[in-house]
C-alpha positions, 0 to 999 in steps of 0.5 A: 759259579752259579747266579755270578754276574759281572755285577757280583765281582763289583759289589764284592769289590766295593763291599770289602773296601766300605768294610775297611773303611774306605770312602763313599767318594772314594768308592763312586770314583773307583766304580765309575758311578756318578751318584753316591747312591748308586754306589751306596746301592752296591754296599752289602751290609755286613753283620760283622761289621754293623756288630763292631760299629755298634762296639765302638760306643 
């Protein structure tokens, strides 16, 4: 895949867990990051998911 990086599978990685509802906490420890920011920097915003958020109320 063109423009893959070994980042690209991480933030794939922790974007379909936060989609699923997994914790930030959770997700920082499974990344290897020391700041929740960090971590939150690796979160796609998802569309699909933001429309459901939304739904809820």
């Amino acid at each position: 895949m063109t423009g893959a990086t070994s980042h690209s599978g991480r933030r794939t990685f922790i974007t379909k867990l936060a989609d699923k509802g997994v914790g930030v906490r959770v997700l920082m420890a499974l990344a290897g990051h020391k700041s929740i920011a960090t971590t939150q920097r690796y979160i796609e915003l998802n569309p699909t998911v933001m429309k459901a958020a939304v739904e809820l109320i």
